[in-house]
N, CA, C and O of each residue as an XYZ file, in Angstrom:
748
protein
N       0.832     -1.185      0.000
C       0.000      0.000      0.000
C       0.873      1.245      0.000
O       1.847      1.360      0.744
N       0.489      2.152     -0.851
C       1.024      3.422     -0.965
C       0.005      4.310     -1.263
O      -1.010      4.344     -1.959
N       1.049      5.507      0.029
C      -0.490      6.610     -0.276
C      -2.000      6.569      0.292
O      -2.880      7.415      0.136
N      -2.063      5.100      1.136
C      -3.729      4.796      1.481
C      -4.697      3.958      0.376
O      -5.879      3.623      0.444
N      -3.893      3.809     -0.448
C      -4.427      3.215     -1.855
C      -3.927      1.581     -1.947
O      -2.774      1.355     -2.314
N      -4.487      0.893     -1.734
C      -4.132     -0.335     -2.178
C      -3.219     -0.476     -3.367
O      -3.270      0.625     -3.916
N      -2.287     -1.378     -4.157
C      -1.625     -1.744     -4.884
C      -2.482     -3.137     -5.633
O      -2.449     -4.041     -4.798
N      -3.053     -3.497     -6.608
C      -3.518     -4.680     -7.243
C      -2.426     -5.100     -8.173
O      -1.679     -4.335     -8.783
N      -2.423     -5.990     -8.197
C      -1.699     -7.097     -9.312
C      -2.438     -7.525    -10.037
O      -3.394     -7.840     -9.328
N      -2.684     -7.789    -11.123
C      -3.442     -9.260    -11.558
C      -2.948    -10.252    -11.455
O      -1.719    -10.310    -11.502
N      -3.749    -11.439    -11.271
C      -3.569    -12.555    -10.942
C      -2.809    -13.122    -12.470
O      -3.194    -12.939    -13.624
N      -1.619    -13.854    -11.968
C      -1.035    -14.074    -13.145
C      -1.554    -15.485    -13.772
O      -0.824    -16.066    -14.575
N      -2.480    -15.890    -13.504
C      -3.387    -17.403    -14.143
C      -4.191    -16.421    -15.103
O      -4.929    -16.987    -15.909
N      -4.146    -14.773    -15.136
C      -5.492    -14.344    -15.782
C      -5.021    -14.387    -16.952
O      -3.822    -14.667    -16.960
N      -5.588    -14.184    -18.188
C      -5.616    -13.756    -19.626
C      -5.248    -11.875    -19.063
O      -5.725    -11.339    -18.063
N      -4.199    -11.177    -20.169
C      -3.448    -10.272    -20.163
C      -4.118     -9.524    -21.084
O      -3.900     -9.951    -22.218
N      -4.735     -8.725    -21.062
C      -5.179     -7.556    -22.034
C      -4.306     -7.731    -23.459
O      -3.098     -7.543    -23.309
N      -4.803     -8.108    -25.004
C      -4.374     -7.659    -26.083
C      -3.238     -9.348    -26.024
O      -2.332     -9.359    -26.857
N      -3.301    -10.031    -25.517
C      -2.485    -11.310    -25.531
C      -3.990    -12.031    -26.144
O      -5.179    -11.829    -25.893
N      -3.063    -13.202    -27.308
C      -4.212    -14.087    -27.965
C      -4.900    -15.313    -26.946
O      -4.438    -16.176    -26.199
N      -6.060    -14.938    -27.299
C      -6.957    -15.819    -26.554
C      -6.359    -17.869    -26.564
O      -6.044    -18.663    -27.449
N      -6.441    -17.906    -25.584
C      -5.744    -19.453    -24.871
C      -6.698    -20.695    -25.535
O      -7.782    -21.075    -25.094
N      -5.970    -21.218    -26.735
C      -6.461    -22.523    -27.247
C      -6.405    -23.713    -26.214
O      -5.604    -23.862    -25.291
N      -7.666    -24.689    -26.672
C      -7.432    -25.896    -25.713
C      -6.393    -26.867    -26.681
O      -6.298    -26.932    -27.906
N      -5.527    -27.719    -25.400
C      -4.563    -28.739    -25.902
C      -4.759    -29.427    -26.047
O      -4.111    -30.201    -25.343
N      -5.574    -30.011    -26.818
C      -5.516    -31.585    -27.245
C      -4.996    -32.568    -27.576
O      -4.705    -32.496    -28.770
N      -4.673    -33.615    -27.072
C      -3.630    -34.438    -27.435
C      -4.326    -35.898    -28.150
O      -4.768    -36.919    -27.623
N      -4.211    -35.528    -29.398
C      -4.464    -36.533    -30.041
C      -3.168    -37.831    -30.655
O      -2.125    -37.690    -31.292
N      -3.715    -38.787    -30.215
C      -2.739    -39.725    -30.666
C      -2.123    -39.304    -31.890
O      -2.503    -38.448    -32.688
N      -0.618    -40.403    -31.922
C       0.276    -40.422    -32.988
C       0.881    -41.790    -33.575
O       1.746    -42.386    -32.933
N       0.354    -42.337    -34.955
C       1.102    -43.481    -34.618
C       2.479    -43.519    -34.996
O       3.156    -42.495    -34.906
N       2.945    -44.546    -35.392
C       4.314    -44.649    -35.823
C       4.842    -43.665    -37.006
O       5.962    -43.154    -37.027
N       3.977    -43.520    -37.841
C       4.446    -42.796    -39.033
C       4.711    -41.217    -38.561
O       5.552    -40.571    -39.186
N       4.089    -40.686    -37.609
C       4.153    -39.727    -36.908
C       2.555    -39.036    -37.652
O       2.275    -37.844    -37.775
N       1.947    -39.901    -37.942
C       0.399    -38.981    -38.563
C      -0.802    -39.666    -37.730
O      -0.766    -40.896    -37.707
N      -1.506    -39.246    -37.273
C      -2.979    -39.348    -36.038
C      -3.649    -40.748    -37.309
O      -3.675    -41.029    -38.507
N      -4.088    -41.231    -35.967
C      -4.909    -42.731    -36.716
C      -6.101    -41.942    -37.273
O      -6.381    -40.768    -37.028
N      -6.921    -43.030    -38.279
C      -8.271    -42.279    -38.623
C      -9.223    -42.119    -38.380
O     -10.138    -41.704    -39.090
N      -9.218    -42.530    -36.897
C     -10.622    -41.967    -36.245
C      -9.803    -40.333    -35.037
O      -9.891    -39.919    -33.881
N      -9.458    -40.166    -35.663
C      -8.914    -38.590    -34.690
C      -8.417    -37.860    -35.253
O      -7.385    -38.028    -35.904
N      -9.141    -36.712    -35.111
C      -8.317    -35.356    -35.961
C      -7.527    -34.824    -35.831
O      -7.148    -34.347    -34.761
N      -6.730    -34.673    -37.462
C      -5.237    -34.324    -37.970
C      -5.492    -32.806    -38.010
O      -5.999    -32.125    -38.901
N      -4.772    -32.296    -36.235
C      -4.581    -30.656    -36.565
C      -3.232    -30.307    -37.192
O      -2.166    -30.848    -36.896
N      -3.439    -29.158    -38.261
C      -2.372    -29.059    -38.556
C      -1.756    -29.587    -40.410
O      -0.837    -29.193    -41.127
N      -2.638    -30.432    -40.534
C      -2.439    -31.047    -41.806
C      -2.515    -30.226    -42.475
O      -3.082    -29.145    -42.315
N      -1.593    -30.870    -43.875
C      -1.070    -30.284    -45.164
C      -2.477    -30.495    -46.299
O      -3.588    -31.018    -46.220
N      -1.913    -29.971    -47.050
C      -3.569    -30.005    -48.258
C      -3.295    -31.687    -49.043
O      -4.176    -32.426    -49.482
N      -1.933    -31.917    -49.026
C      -2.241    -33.479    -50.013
C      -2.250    -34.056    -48.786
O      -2.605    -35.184    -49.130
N      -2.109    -34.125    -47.491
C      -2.924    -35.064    -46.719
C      -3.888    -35.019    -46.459
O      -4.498    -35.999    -46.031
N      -4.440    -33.777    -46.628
C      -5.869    -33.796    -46.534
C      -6.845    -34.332    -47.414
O      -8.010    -34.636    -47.159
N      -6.157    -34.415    -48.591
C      -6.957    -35.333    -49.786
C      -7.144    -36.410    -49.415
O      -8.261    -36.710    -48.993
N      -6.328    -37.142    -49.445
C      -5.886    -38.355    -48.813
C      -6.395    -38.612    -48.015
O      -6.357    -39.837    -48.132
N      -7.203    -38.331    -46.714
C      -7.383    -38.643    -46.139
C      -9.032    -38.582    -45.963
O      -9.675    -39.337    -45.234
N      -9.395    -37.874    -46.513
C     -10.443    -37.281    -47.088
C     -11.145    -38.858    -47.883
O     -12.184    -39.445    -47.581
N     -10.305    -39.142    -48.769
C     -10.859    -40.413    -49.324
C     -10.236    -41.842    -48.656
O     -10.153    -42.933    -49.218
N      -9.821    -41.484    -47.266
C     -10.058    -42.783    -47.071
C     -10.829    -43.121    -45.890
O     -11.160    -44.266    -45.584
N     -11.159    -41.827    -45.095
C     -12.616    -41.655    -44.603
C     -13.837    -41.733    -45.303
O     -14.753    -41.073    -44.814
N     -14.118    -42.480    -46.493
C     -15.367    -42.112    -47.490
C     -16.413    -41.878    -46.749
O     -17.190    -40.966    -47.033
N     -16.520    -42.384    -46.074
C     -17.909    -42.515    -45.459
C     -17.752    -42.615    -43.853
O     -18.772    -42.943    -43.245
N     -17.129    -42.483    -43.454
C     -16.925    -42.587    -42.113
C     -17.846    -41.273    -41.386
O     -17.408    -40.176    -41.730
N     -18.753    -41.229    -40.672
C     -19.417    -40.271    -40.185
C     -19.433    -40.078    -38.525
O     -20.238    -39.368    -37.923
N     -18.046    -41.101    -37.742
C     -17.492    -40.630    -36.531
C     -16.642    -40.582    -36.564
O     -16.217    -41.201    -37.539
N     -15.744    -40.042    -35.874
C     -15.158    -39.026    -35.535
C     -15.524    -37.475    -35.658
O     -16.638    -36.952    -35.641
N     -13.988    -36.767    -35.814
C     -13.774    -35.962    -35.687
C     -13.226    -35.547    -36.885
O     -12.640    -36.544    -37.305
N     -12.994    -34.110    -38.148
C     -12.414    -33.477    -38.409
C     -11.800    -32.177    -37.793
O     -12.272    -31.452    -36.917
N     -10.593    -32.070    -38.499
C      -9.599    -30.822    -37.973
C     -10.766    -29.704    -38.826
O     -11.772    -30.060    -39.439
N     -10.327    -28.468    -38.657
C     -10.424    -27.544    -39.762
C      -9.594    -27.231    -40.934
O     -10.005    -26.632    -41.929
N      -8.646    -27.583    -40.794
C      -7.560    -27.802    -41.365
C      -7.850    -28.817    -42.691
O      -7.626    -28.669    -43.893
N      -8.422    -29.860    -41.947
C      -9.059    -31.732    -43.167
C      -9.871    -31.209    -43.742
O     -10.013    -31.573    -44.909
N     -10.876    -30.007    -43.158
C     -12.226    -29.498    -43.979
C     -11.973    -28.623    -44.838
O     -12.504    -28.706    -45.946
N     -10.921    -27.362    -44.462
C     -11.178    -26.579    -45.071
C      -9.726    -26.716    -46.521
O      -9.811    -26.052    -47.554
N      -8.983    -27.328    -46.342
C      -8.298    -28.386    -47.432
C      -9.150    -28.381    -48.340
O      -9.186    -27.634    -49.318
N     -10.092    -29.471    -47.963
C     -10.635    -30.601    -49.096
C     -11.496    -30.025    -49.406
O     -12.105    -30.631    -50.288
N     -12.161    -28.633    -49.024
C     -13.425    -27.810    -49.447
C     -12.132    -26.786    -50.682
O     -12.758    -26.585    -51.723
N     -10.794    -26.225    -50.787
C     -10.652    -25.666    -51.567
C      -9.936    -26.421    -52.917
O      -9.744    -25.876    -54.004
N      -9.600    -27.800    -52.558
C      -9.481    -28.315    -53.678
C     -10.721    -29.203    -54.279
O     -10.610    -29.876    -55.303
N     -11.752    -29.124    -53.605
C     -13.111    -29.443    -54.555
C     -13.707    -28.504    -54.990
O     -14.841    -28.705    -55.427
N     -13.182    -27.259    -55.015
C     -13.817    -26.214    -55.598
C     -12.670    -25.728    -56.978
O     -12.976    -25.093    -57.987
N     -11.471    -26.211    -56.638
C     -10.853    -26.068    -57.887
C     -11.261    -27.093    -58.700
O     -11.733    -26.851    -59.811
N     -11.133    -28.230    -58.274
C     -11.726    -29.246    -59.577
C     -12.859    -28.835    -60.190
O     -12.809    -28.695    -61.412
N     -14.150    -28.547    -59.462
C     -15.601    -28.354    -60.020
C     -15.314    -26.928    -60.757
O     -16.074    -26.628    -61.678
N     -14.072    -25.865    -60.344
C     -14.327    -24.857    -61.364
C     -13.770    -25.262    -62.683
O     -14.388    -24.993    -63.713
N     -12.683    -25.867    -62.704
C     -11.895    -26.531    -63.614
C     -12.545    -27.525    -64.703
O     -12.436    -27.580    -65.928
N     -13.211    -28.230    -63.834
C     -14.178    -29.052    -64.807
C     -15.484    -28.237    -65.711
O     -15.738    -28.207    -66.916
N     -16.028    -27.728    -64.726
C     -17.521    -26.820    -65.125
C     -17.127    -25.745    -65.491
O     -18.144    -25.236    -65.962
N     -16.159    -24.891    -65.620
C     -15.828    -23.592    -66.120
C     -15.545    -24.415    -67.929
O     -16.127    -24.277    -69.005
N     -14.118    -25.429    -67.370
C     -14.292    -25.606    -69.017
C     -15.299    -25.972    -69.751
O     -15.359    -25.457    -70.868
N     -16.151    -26.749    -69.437
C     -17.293    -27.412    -69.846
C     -17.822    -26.001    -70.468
O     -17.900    -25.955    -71.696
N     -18.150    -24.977    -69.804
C     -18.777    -23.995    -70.545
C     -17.750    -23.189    -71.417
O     -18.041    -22.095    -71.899
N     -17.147    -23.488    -71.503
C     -15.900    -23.039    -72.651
C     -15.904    -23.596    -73.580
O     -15.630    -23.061    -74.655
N     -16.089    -24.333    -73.506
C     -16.515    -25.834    -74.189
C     -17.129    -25.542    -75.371
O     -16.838    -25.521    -76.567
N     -18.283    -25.275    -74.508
C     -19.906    -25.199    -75.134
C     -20.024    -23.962    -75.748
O     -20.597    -24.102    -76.829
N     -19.737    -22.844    -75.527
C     -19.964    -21.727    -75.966
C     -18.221    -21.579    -77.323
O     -18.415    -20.867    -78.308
N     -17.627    -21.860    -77.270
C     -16.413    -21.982    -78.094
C     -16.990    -22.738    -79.153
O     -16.998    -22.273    -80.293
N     -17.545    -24.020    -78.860
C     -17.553    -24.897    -80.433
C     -19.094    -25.015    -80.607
O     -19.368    -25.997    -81.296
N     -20.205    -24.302    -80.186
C     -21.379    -24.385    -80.852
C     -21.608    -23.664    -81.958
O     -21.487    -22.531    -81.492
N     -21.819    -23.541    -82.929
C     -22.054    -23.113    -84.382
C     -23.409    -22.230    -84.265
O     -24.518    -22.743    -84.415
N     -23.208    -20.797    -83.971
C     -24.211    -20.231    -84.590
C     -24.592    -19.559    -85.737
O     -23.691    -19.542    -86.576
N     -25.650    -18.977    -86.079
C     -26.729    -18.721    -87.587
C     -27.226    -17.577    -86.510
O     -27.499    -17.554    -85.310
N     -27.190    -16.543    -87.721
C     -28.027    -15.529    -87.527
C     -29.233    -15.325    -88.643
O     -29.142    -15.179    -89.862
N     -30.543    -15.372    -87.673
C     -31.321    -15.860    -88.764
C     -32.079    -14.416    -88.798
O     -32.267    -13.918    -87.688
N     -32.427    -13.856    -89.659
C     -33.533    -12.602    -90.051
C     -34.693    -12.874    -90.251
O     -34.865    -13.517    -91.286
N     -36.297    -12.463    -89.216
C     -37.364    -12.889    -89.872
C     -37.798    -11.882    -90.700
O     -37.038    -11.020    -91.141
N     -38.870    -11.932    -90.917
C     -40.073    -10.762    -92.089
C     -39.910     -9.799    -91.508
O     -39.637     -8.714    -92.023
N     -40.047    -10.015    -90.343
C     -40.285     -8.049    -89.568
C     -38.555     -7.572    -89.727
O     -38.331     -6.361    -89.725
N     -37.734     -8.240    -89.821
C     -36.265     -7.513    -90.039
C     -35.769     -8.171    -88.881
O     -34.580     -8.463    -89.007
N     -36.314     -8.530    -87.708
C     -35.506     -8.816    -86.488
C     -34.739    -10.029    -86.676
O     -35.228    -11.058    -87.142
N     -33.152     -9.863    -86.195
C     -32.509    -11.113    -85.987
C     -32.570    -11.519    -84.875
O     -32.963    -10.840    -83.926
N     -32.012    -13.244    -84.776
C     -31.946    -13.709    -83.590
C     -30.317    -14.918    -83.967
O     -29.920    -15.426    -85.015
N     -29.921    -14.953    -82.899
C     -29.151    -16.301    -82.990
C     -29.159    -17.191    -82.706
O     -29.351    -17.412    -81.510
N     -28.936    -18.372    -83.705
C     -29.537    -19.479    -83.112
C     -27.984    -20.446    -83.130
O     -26.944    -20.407    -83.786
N     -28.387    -21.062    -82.311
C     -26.621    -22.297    -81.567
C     -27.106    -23.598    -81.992
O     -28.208    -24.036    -81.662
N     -26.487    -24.053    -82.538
C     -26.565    -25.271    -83.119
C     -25.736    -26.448    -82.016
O     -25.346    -26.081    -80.908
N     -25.589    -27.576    -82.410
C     -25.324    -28.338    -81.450
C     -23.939    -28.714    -80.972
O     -23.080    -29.178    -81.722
N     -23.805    -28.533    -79.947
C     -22.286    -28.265    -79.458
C     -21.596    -29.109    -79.444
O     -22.126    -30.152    -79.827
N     -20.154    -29.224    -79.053
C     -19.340    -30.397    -79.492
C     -19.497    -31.382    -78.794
O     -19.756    -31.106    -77.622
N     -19.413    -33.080    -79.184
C     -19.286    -33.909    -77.928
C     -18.250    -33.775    -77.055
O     -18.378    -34.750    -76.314
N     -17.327    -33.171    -76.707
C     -16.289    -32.931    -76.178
C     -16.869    -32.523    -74.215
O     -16.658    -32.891    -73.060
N     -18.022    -31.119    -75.361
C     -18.592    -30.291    -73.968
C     -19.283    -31.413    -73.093
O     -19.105    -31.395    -71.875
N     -20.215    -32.573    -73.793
C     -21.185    -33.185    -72.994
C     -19.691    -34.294    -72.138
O     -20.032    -34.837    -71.086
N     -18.374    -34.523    -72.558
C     -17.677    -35.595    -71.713
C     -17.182    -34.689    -70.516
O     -17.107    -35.192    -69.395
N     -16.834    -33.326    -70.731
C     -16.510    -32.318    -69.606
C     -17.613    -32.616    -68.311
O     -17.339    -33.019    -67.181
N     -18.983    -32.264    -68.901
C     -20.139    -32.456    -68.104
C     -20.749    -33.791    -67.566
O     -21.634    -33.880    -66.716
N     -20.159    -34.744    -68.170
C     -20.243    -35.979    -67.607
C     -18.661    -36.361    -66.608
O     -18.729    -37.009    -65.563
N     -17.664    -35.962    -67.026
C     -16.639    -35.793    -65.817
C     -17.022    -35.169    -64.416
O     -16.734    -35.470    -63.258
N     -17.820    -34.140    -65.017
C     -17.930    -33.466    -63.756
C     -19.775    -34.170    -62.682
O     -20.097    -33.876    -61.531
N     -20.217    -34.701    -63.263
C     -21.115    -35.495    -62.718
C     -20.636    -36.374    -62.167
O     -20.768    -36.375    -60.944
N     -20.075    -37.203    -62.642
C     -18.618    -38.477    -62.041
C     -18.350    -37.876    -60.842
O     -18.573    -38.473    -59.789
N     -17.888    -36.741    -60.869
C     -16.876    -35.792    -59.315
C     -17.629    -35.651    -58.841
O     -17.449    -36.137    -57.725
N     -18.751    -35.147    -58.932
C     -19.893    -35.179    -57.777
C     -20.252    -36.199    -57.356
O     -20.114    -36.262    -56.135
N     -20.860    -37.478    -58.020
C     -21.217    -38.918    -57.607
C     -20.045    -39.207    -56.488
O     -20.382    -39.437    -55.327
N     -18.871    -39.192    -56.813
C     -17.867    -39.791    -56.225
C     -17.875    -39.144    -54.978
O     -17.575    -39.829    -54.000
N     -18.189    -37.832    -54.799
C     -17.944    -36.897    -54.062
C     -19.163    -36.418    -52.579
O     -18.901    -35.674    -51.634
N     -20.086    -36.941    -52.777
C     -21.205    -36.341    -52.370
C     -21.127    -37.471    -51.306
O     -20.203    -37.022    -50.628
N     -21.361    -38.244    -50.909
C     -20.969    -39.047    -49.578
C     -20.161    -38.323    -48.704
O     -20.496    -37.841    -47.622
N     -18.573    -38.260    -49.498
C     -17.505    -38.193    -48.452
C     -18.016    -36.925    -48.121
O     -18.042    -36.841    -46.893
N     -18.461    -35.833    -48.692
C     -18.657    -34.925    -48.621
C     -19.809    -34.589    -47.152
O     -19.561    -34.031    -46.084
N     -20.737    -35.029    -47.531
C     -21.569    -34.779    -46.202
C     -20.899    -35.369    -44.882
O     -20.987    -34.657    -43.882
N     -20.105    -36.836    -44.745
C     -19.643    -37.413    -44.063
C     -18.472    -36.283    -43.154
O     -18.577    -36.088    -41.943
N     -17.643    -35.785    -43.829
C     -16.718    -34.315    -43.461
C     -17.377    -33.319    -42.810
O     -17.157    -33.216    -41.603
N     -18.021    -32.674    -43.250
C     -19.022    -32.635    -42.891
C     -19.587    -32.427    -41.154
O     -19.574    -31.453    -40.402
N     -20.094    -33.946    -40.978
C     -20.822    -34.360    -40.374
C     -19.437    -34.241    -39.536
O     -19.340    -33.312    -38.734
N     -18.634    -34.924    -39.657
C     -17.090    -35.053    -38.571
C     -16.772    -33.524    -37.890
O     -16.649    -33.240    -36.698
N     -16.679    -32.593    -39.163
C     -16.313    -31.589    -38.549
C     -17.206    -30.514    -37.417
O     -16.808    -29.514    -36.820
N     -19.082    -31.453    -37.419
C     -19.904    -30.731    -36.710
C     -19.004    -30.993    -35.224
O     -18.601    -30.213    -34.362
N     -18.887    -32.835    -35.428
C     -18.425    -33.034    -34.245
C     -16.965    -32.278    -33.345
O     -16.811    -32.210    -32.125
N     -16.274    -31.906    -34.163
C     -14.989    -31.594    -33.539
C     -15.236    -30.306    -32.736
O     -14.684    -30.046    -31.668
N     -16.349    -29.342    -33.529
C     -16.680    -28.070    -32.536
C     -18.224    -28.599    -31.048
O     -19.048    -27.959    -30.394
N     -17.833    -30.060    -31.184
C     -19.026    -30.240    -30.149
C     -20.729    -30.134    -30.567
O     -21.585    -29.755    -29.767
N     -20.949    -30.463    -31.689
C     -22.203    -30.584    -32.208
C     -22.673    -31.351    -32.929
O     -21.912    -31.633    -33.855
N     -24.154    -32.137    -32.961
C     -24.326    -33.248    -33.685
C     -24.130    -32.907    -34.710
O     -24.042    -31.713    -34.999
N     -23.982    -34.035    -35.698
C     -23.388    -34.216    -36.683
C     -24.633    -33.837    -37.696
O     -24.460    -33.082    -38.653
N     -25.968    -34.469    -37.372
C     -27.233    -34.378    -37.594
C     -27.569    -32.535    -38.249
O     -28.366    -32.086    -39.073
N     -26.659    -31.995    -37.502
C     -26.619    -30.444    -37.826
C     -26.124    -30.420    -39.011
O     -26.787    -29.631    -39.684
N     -25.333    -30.863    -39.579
C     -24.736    -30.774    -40.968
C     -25.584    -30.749    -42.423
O     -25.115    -30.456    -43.523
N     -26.753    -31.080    -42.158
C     -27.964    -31.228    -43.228
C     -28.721    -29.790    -43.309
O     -29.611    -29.429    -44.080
N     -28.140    -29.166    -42.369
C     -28.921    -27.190    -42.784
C     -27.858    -26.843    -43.980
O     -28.135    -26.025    -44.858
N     -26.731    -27.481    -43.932
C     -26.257    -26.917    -45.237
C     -27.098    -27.148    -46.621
O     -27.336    -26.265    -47.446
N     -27.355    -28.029    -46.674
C     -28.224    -28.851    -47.814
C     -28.777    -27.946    -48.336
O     -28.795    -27.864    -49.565
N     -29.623    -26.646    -47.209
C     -30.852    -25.517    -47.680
C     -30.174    -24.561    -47.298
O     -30.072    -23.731    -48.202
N     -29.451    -24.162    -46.021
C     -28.939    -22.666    -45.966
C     -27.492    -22.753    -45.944
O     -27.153    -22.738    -44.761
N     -26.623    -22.824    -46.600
C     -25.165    -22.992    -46.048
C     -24.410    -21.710    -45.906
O     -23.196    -21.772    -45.708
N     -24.908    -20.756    -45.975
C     -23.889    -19.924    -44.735
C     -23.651    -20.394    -43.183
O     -22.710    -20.145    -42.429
N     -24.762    -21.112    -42.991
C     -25.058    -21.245    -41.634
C     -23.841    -22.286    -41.371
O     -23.214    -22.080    -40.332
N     -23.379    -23.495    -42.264
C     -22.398    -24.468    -42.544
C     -21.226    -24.104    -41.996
O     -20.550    -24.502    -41.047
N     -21.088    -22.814    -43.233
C     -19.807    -21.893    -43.241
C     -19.247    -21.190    -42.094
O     -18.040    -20.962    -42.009
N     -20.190    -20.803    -41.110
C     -20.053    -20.274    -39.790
C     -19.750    -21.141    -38.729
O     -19.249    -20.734    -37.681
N     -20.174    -22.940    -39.062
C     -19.753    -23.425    -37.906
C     -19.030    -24.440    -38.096
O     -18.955    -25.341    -37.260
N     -18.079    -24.453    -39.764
C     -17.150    -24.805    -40.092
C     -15.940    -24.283    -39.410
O     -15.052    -25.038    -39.015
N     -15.899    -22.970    -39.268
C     -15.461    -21.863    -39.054
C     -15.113    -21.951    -37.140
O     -14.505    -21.012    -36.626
N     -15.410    -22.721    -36.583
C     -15.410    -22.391    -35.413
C     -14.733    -23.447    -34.645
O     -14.824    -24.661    -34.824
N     -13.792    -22.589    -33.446
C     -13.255    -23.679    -33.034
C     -13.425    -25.104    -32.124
O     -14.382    -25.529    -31.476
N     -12.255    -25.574    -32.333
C     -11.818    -27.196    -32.181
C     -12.547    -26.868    -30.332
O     -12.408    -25.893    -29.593
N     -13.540    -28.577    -30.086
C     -13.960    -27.708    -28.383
C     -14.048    -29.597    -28.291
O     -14.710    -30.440    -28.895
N     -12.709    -29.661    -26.896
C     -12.107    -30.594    -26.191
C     -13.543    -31.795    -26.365
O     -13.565    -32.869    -26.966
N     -14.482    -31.196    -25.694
C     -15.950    -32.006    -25.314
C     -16.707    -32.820    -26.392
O     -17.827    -33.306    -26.231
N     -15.704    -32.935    -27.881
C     -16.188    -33.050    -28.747
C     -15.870    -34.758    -29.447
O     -16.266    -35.412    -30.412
N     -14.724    -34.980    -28.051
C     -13.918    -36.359    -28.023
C     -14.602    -37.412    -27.884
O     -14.227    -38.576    -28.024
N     -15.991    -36.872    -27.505
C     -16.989    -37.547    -27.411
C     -17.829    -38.525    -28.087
O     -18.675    -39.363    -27.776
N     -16.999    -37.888    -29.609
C     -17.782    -38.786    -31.095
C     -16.572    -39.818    -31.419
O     -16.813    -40.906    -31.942
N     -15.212    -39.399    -31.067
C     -14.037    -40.699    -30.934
C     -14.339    -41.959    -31.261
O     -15.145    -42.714    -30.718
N     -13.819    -42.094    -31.950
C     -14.372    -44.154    -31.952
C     -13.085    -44.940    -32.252
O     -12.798    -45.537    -33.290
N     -12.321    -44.802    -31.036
C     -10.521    -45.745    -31.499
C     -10.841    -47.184    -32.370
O     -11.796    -47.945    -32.522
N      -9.959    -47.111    -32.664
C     -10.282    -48.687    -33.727
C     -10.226    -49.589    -32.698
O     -10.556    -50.642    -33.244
N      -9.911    -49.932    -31.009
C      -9.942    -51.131    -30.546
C     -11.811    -50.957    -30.029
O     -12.569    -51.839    -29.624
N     -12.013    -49.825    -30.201
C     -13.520    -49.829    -29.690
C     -14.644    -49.742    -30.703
O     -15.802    -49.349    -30.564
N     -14.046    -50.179    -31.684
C     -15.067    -51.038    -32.585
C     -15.997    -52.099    -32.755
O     -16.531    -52.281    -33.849
């Protein structure tokens, strides 16, 4: 005390003004290779493991995803589908043959004749990527409801509103979520 005035400290267990907010530690197994088995989420992962891993969860709808596994495999399925479906309409609009036809009243119109088979194998590739895709897809999904602590069951508002998806894709990793775990001896 100085002055009649008390002296405060903060308690040094507290969070420090303008210091980043305190992540939880999770310790997820490691096996030998030094990469997390596949029922537990890989924080931290690279984008070609995230592919990878991505398809060899096809369908797996427990566990856990990282954000990291989700948000990976959400930007390289958006390069393929632009890649595929962008060309596809490049495609189509490049090699369809149009006629400009003039009626009686003077007005033209253009008319597109039938486009190359090339465009319809683009558009059947890219149907393929979706077929292939649409499982693992909700399944990720569904993993990553779990890792922020929420049923998985929640993952189907994307279907109709997906901002709502996007927001709780978006949110963090919460310890309580170890809950959807399923080790391979507890199979």
């Amino acid at each position: 005390m100085s002055n009649g005035m008390p002296q405060w400290a903060p308690p040094t267990e507290q969070q420090q003004y303008g210091q980043p907010f305190p992540q939880y530690a999770q310790q997820v197994p490691v096996g030998p290779d030094g990469k997390p088995p596949l029922w537990a989420p890989w924080y931290g992962i690279g984008p070609v493991d995230a592919v990878t891993r991505f398809f060899k969860k096809y369908a797996r709808f427990d566990g856990r995803a990282s954000r990291s596994e989700y948000w990976y495999w959400v930007l390289t399925n958006a390069i393929v589908t632009v890649v595929l479906y962008g060309s596809f309409f490049v495609v189509l609009f490049a090699t369809s043959p149009t006629t400009t036809v003039v009626d009686d009243n003077g007005f033209s119109s253009r008319v597109s004749g039938a486009p190359s088979p090339f465009a319809f194998v683009l558009l059947g590739l890219f149907g393929l990527w979706w077929l292939a895709t649409v499982v693992p897809n909700l399944a990720l999904i569904w993993r990553r409801m779990h890792d922020v602590n929420l049923p998985g069951a929640l993952s189907l508002v994307s279907l109709v509103f997906w901002p709502v998806m996007v927001v709780f894709a978006c949110l963090s990793p919460n310890p309580a979520g170890a809950r959807f775990d399923r080790p391979e001896g507890a199979r």
